[in-house]
TORFI-325044 format. One record per residue: residue number from 1; chain; y, z, x of N, C-alpha, C, O, CB in turn. Coordinates in nm, 4 decimals, padded with zeros to 6 digits. Atoms other than C-alpha are relative to their C-alpha. Glycine has a CB too. Layout:
N
 num chaine     n_yy     n_zz     n_xx    ca_yy    ca_zz    ca_xx     c_yy     c_zz     c_xx     o_yy     o_zz     o_xx    cb_yy    cb_zz    cb_xx
 NUM      A        Y        Z        X        Y        Z        X        Y        Z        X        Y        Z        X        Y        Z        X
...
***
This chain:
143
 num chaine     n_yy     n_zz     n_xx    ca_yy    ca_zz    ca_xx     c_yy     c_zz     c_xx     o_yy     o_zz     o_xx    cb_yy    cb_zz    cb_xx
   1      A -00.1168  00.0000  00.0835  00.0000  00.0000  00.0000  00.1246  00.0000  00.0891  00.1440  00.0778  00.1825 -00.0010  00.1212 -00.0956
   2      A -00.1479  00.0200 -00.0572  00.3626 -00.1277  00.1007  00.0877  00.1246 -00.0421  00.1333  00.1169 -00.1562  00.0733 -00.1442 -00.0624
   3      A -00.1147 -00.0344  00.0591  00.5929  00.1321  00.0638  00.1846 -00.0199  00.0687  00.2088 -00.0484  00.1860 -00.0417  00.1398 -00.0204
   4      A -00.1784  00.0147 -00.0403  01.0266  00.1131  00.1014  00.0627  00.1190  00.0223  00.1840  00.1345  00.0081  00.0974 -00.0642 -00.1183
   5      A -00.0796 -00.1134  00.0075  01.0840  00.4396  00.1543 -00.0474  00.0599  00.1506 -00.1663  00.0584  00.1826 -00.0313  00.0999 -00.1449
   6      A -00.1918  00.0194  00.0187  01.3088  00.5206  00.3546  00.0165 -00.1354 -00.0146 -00.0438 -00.2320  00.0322  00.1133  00.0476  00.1467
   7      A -00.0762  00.1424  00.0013  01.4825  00.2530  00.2745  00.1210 -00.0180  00.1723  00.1864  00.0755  00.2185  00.1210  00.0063 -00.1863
   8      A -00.0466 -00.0461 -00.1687  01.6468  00.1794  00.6573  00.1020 -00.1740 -00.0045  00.0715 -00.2501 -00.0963 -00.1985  00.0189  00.1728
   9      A -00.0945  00.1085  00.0605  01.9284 -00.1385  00.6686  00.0555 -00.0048  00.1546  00.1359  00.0817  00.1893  00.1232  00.0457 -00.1503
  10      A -00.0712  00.0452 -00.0610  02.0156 -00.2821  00.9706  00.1337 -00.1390  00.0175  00.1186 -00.2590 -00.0055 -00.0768  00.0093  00.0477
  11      A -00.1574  00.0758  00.0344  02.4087 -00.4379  00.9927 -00.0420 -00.0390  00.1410 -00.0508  00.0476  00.2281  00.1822  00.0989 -00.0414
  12      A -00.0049  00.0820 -00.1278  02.3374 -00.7269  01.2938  00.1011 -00.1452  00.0016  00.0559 -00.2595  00.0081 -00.1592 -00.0433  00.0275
  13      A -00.0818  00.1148  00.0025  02.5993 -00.9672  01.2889 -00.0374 -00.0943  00.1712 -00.0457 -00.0253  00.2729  00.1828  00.0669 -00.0239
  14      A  00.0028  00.0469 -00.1394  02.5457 -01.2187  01.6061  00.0752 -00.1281 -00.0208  00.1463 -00.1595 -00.1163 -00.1520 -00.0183  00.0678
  15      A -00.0662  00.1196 -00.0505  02.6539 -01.5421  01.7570 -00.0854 -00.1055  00.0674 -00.1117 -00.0875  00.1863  00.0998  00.0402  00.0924
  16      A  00.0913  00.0610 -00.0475  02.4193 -01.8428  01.7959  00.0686 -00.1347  00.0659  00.1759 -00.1810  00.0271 -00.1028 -00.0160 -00.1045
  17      A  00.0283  00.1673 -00.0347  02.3936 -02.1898  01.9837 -00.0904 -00.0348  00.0008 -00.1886  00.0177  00.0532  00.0265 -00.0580  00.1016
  18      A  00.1122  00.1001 -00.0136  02.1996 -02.4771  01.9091 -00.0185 -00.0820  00.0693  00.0453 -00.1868  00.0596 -00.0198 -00.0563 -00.0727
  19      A  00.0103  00.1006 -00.1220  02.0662 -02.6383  02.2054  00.0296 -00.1263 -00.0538  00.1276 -00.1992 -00.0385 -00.1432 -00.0067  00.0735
  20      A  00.0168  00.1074  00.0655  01.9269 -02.8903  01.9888 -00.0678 -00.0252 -00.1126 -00.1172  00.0856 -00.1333 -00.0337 -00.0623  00.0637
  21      A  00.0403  00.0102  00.1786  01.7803 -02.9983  01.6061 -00.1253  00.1413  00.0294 -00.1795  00.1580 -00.0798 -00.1004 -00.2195 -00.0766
  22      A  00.1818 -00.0609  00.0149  01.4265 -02.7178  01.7014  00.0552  00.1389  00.0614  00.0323  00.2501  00.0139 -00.1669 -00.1008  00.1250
  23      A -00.0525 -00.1389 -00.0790  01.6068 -02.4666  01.9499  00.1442  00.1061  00.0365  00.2508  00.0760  00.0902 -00.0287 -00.0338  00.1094
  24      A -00.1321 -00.0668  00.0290  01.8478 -02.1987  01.9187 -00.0328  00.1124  00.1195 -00.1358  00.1452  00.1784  00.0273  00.0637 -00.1803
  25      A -00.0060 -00.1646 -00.0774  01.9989 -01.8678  02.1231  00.0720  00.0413 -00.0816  00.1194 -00.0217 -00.1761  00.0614  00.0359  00.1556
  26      A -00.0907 -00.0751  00.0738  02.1823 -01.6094  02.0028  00.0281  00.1589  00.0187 -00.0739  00.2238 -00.0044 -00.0403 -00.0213 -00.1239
  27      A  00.0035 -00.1164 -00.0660  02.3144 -01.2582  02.1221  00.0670  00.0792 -00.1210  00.1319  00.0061 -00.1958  00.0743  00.0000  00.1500
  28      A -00.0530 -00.0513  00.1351  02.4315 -00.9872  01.8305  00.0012  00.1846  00.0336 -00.0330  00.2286  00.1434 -00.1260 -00.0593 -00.1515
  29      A -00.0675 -00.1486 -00.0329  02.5357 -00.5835  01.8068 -00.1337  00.0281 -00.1323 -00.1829 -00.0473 -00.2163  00.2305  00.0429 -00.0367
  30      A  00.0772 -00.0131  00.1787  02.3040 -00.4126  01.5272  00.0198  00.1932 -00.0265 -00.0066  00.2762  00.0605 -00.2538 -00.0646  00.0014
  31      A -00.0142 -00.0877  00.0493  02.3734 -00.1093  01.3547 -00.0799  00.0831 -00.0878 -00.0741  00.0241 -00.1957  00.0722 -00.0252 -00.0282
  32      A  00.1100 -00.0131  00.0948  02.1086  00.0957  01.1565  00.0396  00.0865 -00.0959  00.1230  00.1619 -00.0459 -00.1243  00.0441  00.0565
  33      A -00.0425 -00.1001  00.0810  02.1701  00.3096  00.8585 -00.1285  00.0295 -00.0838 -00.2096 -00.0551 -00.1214  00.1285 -00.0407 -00.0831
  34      A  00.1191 -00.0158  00.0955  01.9185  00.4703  00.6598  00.0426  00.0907 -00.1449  00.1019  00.1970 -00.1631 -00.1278  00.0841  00.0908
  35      A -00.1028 -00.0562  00.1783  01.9961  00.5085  00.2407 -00.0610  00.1176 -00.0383  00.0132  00.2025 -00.0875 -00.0183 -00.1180 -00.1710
  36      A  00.0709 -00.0633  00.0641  01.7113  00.7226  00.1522 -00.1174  00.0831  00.0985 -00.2124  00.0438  00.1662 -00.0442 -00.0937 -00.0986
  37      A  00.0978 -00.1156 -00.0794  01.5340  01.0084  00.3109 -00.1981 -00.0255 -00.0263 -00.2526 -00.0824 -00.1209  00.0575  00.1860 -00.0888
  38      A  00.1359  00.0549 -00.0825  01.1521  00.9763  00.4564 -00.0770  00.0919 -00.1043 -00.0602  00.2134 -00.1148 -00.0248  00.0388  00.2006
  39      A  00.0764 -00.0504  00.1043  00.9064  01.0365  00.1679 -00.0773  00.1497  00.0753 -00.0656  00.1669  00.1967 -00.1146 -00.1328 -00.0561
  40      A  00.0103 -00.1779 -00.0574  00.7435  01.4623  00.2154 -00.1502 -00.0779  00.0960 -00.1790 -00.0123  00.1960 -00.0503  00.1877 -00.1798
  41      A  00.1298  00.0321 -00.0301  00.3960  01.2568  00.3232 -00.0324 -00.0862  00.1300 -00.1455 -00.1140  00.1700 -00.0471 -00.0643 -00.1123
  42      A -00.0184  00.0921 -00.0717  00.5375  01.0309  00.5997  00.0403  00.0565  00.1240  00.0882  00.1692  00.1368  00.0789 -00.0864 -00.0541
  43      A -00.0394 -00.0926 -00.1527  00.5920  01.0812  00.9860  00.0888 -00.1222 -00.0159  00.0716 -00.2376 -00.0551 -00.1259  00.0359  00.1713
  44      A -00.1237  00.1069 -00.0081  00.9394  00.9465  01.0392 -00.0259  00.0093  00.1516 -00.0960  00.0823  00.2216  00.1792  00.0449 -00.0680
  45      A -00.0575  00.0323 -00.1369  01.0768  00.7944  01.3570 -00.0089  00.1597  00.0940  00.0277  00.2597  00.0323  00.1825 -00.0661 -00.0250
  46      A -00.1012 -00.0941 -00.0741  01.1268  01.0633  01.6524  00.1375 -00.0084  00.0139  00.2013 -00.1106  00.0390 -00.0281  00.0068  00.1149
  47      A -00.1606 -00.0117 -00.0411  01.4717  01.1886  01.6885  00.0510 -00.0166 -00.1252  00.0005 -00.0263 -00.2371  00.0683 -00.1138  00.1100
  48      A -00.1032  00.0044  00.1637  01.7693  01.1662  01.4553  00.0207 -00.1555 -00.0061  00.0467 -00.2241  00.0927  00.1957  00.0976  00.0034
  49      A -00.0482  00.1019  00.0035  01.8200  00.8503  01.2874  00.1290 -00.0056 -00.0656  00.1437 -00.0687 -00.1703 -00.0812 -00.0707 -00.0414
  50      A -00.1037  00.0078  00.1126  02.1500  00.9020  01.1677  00.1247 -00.0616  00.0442  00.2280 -00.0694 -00.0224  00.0339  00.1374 -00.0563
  51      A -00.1069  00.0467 -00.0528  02.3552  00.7346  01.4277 -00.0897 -00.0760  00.1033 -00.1235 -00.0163  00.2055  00.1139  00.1066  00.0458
  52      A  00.0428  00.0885 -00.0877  02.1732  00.4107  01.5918  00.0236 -00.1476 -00.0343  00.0038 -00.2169 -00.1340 -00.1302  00.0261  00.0194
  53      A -00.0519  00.1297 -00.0477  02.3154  00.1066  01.7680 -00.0582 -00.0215  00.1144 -00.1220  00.0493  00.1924  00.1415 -00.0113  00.0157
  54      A  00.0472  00.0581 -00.1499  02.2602 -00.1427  02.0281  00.0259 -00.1088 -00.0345  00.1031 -00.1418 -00.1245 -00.1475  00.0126  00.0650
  55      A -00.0211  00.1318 -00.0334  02.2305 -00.4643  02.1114 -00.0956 -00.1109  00.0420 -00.1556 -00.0817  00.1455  00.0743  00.0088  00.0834
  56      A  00.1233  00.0783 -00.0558  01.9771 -00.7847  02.1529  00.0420 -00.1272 -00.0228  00.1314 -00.1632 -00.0994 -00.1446  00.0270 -00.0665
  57      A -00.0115  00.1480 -00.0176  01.9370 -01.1495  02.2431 -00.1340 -00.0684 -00.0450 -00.2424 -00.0161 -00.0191  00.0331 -00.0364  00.1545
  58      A  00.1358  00.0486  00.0142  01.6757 -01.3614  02.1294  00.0156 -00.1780 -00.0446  00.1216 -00.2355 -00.0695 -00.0836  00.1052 -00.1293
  59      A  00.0239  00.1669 -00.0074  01.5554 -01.7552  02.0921 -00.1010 -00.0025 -00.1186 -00.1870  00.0817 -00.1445 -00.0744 -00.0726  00.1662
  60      A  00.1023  00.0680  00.1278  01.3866 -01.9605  01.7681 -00.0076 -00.1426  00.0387  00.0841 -00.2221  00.0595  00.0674  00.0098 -00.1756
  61      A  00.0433  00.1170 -00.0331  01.1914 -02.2382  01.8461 -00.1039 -00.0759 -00.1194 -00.2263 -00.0650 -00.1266 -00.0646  00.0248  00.1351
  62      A  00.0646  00.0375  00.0942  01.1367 -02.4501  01.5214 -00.0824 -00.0969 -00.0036 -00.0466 -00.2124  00.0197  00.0603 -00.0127 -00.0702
  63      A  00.1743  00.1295 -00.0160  00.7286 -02.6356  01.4970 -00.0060 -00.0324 -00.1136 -00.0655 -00.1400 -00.1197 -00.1846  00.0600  00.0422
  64      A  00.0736  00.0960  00.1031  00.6868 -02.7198  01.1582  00.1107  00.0573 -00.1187  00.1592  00.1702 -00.1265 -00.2024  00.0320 -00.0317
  65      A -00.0982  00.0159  00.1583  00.9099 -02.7534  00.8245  00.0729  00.1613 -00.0268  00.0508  00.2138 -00.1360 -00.1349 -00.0443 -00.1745
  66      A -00.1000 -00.0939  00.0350  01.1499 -02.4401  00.8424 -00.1478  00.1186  00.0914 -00.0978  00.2308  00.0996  00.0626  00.0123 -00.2192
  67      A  00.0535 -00.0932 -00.0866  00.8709 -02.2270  01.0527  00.0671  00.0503  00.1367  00.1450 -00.0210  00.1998 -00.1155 -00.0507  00.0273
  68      A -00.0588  00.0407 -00.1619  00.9633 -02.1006  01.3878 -00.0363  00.1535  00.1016 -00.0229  00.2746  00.0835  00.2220 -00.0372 -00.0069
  69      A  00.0411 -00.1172 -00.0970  00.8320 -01.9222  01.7021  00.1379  00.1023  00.0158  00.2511  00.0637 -00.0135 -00.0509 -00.0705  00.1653
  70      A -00.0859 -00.0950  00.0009  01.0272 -01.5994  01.7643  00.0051  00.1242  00.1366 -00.0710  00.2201  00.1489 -00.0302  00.0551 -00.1336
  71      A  00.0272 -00.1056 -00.0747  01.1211 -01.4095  02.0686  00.1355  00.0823  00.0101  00.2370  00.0378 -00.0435 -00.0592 -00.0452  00.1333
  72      A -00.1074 -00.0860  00.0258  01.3649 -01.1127  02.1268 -00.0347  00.1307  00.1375 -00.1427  00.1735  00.1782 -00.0088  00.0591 -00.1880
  73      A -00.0144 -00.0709 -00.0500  01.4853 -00.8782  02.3558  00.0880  00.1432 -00.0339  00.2015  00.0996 -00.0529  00.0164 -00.0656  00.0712
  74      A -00.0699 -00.0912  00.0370  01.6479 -00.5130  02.2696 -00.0061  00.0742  00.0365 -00.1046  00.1140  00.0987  00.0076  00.0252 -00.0742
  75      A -00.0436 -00.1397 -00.0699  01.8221 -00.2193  02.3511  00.0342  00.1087 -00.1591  00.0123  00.0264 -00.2481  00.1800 -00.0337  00.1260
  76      A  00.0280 -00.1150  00.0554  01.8450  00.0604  02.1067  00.0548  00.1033  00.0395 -00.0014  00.1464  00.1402 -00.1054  00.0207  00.0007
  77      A -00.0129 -00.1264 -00.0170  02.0503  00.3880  02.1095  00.0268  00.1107 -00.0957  00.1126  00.1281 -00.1823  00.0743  00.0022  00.0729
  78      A -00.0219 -00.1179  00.1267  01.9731  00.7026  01.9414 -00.0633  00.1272  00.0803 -00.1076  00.1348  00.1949 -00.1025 -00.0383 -00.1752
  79      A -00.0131 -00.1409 -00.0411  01.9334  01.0498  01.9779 -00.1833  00.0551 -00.0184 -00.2620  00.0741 -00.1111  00.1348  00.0926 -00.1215
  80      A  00.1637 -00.1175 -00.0055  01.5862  01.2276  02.0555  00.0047  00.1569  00.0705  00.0666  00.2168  00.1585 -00.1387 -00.0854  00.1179
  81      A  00.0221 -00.1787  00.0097  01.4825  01.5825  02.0369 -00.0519  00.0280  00.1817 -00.1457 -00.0316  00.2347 -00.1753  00.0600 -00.1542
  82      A  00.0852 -00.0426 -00.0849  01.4346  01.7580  02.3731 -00.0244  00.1338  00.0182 -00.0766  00.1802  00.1196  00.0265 -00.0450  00.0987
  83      A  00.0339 -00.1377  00.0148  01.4119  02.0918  02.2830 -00.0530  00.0345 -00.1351  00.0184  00.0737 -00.2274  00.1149  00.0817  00.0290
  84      A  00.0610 -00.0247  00.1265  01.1520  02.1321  02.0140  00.0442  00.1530 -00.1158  00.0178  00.2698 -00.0873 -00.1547  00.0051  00.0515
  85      A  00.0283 -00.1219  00.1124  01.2271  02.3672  01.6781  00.1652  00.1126  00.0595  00.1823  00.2338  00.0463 -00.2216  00.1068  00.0400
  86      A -00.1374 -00.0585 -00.0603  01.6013  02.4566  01.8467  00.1345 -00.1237 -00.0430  00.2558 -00.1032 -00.0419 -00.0233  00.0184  00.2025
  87      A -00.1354  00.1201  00.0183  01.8048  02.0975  01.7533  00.0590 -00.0161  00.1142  00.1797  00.0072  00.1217  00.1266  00.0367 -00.1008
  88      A -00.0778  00.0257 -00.1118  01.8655  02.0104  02.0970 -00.0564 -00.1571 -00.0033 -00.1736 -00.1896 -00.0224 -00.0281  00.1056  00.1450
  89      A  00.0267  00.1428 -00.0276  01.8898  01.6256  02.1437  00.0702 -00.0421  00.0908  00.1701  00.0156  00.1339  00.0156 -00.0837 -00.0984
  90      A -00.0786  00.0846 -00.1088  01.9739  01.3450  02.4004 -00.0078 -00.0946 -00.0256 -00.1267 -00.1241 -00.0380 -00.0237 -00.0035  00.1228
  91      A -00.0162  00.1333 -00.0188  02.0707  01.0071  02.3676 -00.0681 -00.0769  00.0765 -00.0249 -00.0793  00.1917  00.0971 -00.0196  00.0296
  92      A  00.0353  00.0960 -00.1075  01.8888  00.7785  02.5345 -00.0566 -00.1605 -00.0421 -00.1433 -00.1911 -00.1240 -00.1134  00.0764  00.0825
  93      A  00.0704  00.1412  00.0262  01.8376  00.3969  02.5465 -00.1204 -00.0216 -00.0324 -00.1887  00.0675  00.0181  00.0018 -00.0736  00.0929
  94      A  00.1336  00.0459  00.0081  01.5088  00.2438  02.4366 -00.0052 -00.1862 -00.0017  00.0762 -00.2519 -00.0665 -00.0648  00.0756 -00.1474
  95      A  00.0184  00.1440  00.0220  01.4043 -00.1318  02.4739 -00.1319 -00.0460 -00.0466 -00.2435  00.0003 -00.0232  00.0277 -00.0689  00.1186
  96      A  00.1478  00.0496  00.0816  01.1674 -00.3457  02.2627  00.0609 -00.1880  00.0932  00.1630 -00.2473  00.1279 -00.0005  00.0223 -00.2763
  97      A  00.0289  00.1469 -00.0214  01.0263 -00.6988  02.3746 -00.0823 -00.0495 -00.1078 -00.2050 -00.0494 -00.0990 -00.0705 -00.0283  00.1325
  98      A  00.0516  00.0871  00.0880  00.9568 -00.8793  02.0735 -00.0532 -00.1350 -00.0295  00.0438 -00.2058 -00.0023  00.0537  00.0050 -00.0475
  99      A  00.0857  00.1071  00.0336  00.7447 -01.1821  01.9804 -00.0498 -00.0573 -00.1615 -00.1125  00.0267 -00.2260 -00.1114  00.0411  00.0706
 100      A  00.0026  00.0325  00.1306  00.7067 -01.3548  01.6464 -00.0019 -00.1124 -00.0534  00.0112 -00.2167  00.0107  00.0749  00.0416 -00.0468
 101      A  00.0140  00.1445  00.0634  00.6714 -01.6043  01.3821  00.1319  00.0197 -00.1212  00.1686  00.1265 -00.1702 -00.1886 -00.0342 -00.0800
 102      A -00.1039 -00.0534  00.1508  00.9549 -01.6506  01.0854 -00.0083 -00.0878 -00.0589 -00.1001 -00.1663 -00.0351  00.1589  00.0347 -00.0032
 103      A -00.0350  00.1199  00.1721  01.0542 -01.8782  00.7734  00.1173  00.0056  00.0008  00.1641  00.1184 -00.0148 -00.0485  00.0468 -00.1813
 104      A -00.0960 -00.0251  00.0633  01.3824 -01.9838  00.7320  00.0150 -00.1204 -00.1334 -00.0553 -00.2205 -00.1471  00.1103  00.0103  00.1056
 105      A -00.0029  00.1063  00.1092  01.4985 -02.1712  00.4121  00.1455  00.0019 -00.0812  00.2292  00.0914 -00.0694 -00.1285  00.0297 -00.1082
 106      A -00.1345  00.0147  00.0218  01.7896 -02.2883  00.2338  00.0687  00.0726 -00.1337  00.0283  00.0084 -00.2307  00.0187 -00.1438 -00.0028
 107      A -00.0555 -00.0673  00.1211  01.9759 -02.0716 -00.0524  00.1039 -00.1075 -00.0442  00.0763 -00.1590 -00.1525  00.0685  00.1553  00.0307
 108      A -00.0418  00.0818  00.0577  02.2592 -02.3154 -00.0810  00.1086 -00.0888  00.0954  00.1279 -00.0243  00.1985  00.0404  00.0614 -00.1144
 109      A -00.0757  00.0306 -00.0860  02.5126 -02.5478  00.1006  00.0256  00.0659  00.1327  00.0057  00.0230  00.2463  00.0859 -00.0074 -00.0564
 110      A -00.0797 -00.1047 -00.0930  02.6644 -02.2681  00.2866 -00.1414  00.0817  00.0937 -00.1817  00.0689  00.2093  00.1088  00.1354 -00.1220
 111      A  00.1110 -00.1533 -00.0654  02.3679 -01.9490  00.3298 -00.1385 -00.0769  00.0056 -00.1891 -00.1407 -00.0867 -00.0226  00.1778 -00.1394
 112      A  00.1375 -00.0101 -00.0337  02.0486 -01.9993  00.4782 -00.0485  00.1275  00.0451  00.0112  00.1965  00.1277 -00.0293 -00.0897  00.0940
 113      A  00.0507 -00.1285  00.0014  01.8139 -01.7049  00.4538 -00.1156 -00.0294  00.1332 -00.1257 -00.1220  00.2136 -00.0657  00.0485 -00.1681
 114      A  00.1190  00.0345 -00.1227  01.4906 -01.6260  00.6853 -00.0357  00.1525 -00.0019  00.0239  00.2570 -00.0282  00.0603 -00.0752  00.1837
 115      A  00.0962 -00.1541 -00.0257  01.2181 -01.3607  00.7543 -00.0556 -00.0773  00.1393 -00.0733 -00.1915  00.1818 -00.1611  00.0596 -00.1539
 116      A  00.0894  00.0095 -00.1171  01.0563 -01.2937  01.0563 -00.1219  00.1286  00.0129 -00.0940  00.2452 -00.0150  00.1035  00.0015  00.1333
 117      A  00.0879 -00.0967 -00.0525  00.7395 -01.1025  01.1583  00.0040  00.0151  00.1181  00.0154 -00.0981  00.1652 -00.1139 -00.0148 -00.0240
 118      A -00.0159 -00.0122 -00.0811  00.7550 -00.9437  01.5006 -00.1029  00.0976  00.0691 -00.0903  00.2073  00.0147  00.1058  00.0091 -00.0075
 119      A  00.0063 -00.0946 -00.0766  00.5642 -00.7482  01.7293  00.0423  00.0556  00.1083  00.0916 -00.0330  00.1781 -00.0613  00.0008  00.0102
 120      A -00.1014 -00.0286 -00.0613  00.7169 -00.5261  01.9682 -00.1261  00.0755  00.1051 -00.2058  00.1676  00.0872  00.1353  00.0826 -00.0877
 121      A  00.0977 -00.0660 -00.0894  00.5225 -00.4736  02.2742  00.0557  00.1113  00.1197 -00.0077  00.1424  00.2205 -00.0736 -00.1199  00.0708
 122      A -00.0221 -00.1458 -00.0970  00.6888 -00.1831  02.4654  00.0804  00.0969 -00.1224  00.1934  00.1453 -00.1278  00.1279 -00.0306  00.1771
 123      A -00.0283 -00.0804  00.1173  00.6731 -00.0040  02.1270 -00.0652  00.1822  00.0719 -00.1690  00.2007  00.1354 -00.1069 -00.0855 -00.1661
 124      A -00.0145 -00.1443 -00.0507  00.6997  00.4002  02.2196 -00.0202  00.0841 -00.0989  00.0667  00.1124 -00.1814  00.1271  00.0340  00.0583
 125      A  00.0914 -00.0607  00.0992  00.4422  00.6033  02.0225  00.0472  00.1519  00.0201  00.0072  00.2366 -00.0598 -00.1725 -00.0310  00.0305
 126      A -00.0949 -00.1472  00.0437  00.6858  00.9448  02.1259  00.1395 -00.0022 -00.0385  00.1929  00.0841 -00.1081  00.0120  00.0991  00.1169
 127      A -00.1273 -00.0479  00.0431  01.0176  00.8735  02.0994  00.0329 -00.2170 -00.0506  00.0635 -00.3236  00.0029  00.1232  00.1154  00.1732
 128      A -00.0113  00.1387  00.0551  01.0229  00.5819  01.8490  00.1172 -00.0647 -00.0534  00.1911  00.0238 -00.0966 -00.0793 -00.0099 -00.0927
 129      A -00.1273  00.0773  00.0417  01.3178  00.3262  01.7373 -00.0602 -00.0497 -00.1491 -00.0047 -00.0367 -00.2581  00.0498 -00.1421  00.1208
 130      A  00.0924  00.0644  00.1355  01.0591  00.1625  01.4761 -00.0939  00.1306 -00.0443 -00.1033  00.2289  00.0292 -00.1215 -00.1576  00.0528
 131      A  00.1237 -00.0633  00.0645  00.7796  00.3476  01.2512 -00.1044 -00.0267  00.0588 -00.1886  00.0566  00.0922 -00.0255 -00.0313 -00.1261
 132      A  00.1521  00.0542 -00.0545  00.5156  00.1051  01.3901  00.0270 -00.1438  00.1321  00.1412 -00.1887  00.1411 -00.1050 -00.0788 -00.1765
 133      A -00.0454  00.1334 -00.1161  00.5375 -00.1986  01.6795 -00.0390 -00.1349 -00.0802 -00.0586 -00.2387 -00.0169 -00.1067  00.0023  00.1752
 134      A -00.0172  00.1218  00.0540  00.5058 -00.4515  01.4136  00.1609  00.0881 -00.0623  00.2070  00.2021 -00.0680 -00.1490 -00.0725 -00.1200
 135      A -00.1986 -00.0275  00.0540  00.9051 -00.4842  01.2586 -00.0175 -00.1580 -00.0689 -00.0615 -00.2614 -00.0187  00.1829  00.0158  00.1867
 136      A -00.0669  00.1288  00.1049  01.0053 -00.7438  00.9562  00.1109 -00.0015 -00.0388  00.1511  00.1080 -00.0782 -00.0503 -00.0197 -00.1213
 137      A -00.0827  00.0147 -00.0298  01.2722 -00.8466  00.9412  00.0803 -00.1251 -00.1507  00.0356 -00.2389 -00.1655 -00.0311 -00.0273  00.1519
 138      A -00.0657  00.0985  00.0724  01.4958 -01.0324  00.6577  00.1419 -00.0110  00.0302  00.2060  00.0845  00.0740 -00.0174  00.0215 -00.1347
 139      A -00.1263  00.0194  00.0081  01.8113 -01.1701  00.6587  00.1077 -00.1729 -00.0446  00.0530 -00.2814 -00.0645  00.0167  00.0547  00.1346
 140      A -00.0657  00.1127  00.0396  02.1101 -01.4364  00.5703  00.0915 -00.0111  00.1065  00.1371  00.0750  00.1817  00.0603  00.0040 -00.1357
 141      A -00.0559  00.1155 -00.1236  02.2813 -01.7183  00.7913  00.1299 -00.1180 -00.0706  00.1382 -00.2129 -00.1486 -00.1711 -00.1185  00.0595
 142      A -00.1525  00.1164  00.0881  02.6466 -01.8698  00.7205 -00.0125 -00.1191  00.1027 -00.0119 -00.1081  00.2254  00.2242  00.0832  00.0087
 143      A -00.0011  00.1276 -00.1325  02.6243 -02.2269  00.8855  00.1159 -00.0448 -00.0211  00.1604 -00.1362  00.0483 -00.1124 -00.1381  00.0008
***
């Protein structure tokens, strides 16, 4: 069973170039906010998520009718616990190397939407940025 809870909302605005008609870059800031507190049954993230930013670059390389390989690099900063059952935390960077497949498709003139599936292979099973080292990902594209 899928569940949405927390509900978690990352604000990534970026800035792409298109090499050419199949291959893109693109570097962006991302902001995370989370609406809704972590069901009583669920292990949330380590650390506080109540203030995390950073920053990542990544490339889409489109093979077949709006498909497209997916890779990504990121940085991540948020606050983890280092003094258990006292509220002592420290900031510290984290980086994910991501890999993936996505869909994008057209909403209308203007917005093109897109999902991606990702795995994140220097995913950190103590002091986590994600829930799990897979991450999905939706979003919309002003051309």
């Amino acid at each position: 069973m899928v569940s949405i809870e927390p509900l978690i909302i990352d604000i990534s605005p970026v800035v792409g170039y298109k090499i050419d008609k199949r291959f893109r870059v693109a570097v962006g800031a991302t902001y995370r906010a989370r609406l809704t507190e972590y069901p009583s049954n669920a292990t949330p993230p380590t650390g506080k998520d109540d203030l995390t930013y950073g920053y990542r670059t990544f490339t889409d390389y489109t093979f077949w009718k709006g498909f497209y390989a997916h890779g990504e690099y990121e940085r991540m900063s948020k606050e983890f616990e280092i003094a258990p059952k006292i509220d002592q935390y420290e900031r510290k960077w984290k980086e994910a190397a991501m890999v993936g497949v996505g869909r994008s498709y057209t909403i209308n003139n203007k917005i093109k939407g897109g999902v991606v599936l990702m795995y994140n292979f220097l995913h950190n099973t103590t002091e986590k940025v994600y829930t799990s080292p897979w991450v999905f990902r939706f979003g919309f594209e002003l051309k």
